[in-house]
N, C-alpha and C positions, 0 to 999 in steps of 0.2 A: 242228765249227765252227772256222774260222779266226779269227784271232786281228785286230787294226785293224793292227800292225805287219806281219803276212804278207801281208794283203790290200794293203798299200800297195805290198808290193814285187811281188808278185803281176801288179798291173795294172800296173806299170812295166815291169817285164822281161819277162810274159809275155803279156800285149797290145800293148803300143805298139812293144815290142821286139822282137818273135815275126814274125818272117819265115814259119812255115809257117803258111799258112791254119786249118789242122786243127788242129795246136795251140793256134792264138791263141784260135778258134772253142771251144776245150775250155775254158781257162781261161776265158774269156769269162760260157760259161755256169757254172761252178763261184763265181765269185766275184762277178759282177754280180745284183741284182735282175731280172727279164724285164722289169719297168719302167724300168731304171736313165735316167735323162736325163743326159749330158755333154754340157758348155760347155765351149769352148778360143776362145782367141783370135783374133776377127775373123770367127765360124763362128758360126750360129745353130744352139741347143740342138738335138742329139740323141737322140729317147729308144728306148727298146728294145735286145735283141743283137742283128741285124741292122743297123740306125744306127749303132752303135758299134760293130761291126767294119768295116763301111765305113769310115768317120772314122780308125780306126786304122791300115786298108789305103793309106788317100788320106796320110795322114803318112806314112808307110814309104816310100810309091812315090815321093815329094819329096824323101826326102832318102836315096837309095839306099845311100849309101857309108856311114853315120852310124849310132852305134848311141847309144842311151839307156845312162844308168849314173847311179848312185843319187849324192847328190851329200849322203851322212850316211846318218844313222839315220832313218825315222821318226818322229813328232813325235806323240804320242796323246792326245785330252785327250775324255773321257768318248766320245762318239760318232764321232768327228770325228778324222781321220786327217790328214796333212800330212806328203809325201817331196818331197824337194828336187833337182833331178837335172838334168844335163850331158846334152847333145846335139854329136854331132860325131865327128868319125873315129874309129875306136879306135884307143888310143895318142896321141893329139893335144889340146891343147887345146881346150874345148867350144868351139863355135862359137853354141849357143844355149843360156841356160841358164834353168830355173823351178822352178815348183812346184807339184806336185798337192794339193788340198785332196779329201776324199772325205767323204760321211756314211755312216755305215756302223748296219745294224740288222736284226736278228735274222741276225748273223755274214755279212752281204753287202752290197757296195755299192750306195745307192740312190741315188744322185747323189754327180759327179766335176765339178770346177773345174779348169783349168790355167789358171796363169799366167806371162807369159813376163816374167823379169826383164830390166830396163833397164840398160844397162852405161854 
């Protein structure tokens, strides 16, 4: 069983940031719920791995050049996870930056929040 801080970085870098389908596809199933539902910004709620590896593919394919990177530690408070993280070139200033909120139960994620901060 993974831990609320691996799983945060888990779905950071190896969902949203996993450029190979198969990989993303793997951790996917490893650390989400088969129910999990994500919400992002300005996108109505997707549930299941199928719907969120789409959602994960359609961000990727947007922002081609741009990689995610963790923007601190994870944040853990009993169920409930919260990683903070930079979008944009690698090596350059973020050009988008948020934060994931997750619930997390019996060691997997069953619902994911993004939010994109306001500069």
């Amino acid at each position: 069983m993974s831990t609320t801080d691996d799983l945060m970085n888990a779905q950071l870098l190896g969902v949203f940031n996993e450029r190979d389908p198969e990989r993303r596809r793997k951790t996917i199933e490893d650390i989400y719920a088969p129910d999990v539902v994500f919400s992002g910004p300005g996108e109505a709620p997707v549930t299941g791995h199928d719907e969120l590896d789409a959602a994960a593919r359609r961000i990727l394919d947007g922002a081609p050049d741009f990689v995610f990177s963790p923007a601190g530690k994870p944040l853990v408070t009993d169920d409930l996870g919260h990683l903070a993280w930079n979008l944009g070139p690698e090596g350059r200033p973020p050009v988008v930056r948020g934060f994931d909120v997750a619930l997390v139960r019996d060691g997997l994620i069953v619902r994911l929040w993004t939010f994109l901060l306001q500069d």
